[in-house]
C-alpha positions in Angstrom: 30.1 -9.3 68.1 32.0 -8.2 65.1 29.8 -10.1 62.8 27.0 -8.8 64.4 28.3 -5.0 63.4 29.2 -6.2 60.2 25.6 -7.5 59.5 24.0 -4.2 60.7 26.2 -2.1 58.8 25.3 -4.1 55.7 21.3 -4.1 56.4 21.7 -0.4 57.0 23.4 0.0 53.8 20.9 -1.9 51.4 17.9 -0.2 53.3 19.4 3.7 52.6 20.2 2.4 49.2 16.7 1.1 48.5 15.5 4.5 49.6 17.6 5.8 47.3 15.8 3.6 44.3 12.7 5.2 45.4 10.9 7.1 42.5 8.3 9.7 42.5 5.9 10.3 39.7 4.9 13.8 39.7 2.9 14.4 36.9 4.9 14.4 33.7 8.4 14.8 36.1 9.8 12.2 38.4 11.9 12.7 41.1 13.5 10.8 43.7 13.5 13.3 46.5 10.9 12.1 49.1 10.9 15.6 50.5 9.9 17.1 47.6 7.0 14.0 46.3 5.8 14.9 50.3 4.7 18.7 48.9 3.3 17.7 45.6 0.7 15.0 45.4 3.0 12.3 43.6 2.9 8.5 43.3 5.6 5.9 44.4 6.4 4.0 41.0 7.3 0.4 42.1 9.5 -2.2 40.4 11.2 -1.2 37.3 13.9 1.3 36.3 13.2 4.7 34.9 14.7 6.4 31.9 13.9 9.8 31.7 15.6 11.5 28.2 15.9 15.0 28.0 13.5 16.1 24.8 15.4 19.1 22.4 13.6 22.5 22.4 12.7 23.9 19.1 14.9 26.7 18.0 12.2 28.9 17.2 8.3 29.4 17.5 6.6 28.9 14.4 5.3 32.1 13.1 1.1 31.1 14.2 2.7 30.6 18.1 4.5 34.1 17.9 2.6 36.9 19.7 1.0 39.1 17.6 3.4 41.8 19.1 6.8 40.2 18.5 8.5 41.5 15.9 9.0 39.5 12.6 12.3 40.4 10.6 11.5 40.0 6.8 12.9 41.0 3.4 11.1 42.5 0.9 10.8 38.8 0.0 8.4 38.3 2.5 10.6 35.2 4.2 12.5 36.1 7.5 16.0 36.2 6.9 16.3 35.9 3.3 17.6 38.4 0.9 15.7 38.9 -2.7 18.2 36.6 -4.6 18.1 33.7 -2.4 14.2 33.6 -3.2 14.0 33.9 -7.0 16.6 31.4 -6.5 14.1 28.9 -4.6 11.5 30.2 -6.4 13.0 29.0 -9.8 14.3 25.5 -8.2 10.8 25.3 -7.2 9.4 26.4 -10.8 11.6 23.8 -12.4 10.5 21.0 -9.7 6.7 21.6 -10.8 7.4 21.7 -14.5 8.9 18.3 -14.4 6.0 16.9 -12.3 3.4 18.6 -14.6 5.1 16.6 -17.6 5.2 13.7 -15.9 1.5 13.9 -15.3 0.6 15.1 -18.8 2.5 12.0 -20.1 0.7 9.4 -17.4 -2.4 10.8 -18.2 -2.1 10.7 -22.3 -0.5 6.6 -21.3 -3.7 5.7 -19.1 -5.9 7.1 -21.8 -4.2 5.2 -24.4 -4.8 2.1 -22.1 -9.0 3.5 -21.7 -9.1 3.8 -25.3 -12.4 6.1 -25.4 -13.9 3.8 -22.3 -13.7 0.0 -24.6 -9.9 -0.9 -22.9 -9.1 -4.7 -24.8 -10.1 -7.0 -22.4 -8.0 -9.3 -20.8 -7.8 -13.5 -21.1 -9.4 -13.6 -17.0 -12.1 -11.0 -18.5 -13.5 -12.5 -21.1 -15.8 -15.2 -19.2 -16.5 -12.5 -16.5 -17.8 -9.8 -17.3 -17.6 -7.8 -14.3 -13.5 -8.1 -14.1 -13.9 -6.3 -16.9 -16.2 -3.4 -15.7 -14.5 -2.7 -12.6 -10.7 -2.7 -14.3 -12.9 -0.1 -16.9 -14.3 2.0 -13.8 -10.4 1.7 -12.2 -9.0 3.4 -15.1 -11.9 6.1 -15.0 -10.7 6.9 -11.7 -7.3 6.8 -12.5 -7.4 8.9 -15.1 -9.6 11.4 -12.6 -6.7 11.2 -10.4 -4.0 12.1 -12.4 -6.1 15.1 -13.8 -6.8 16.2 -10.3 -2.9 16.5 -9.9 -2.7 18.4 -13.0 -4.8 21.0 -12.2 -2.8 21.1 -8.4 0.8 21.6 -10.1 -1.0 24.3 -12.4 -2.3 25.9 -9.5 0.5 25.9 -7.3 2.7 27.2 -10.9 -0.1 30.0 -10.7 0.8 31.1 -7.8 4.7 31.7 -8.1 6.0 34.8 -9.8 6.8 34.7 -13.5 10.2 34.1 -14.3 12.5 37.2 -15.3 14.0 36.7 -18.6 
């Protein structure tokens, strides 16, 4: 008799515990309250563990999410929370940044026309039996050379548009 107990207390116990393992997919949230899946049309997930890891929540709405009728704080600089010094500062570090990518431009662009040398580049040893190496290394450097002078005329842009430096 006392073995008897003993094996219906254990099958009790595995059977509320595998009702307990029971989860519920509810849309986008799971849950493993049959009550609740009862109320809400949700699907019993079998087999497998879930791992459900809390996402973070951005600090703040970027500004094209904000209401039109929140208010914005903003400097005279124009950036929220940011007084007049801090942005010449960035504006200066940002200045310098684009100088040095202009020169480095300018000087890839005068090396890869050095390399074209006026569209008649010196052909390689693999080139000189086939001539169409040749014409598509030629038309490679033609549209390297348009690349880099695309980027030029980007950094001069973007140096257009930030205020000239107080001296």
């Amino acid at each position: 008799m006392y073995k008897k107990l003993l094996l219906l207390a254990a099958i009790t116990g595995c059977m509320q515990a595998q009702a307990l393992d029971q989860v519920y997919r509810c849309g986008n949230e799971y849950t493993n309250d049959p009550a609740r899946a009862r109320e809400r049309p949700c699907q019993l997930l079998e087999g497998g563990n879930v791992t459900v890891v809390q996402g973070t929540r951005p600090a703040s709405r970027p500004a094209a999410a904000r209401p039109a009728s929140a208010p914005r704080a903003a400097t005279a600089a124009g950036t929220p929370g940011s007084s007049a010094a801090e942005q010449r500062a960035r504006e200066s570090d940002a200045r310098l940044i684009l100088e040095a990518e202009l020169r480095k431009a300018q000087a890839r662009k005068a090396e890869l026309q050095r390399e074209y040398h006026h569209g008649e580049p010196a052909k390689q040893v693999t080139e000189l039996a086939n001539l169409g190496l040749y014409q598509q290394r030629v038309a490679g450097m033609q549209a390297e050379i348009a690349r880099v002078d695309s980027d030029i005329a980007g950094i001069q842009r973007e140096l257009s548009r930030l205020p000239q430096p107080a001296d």
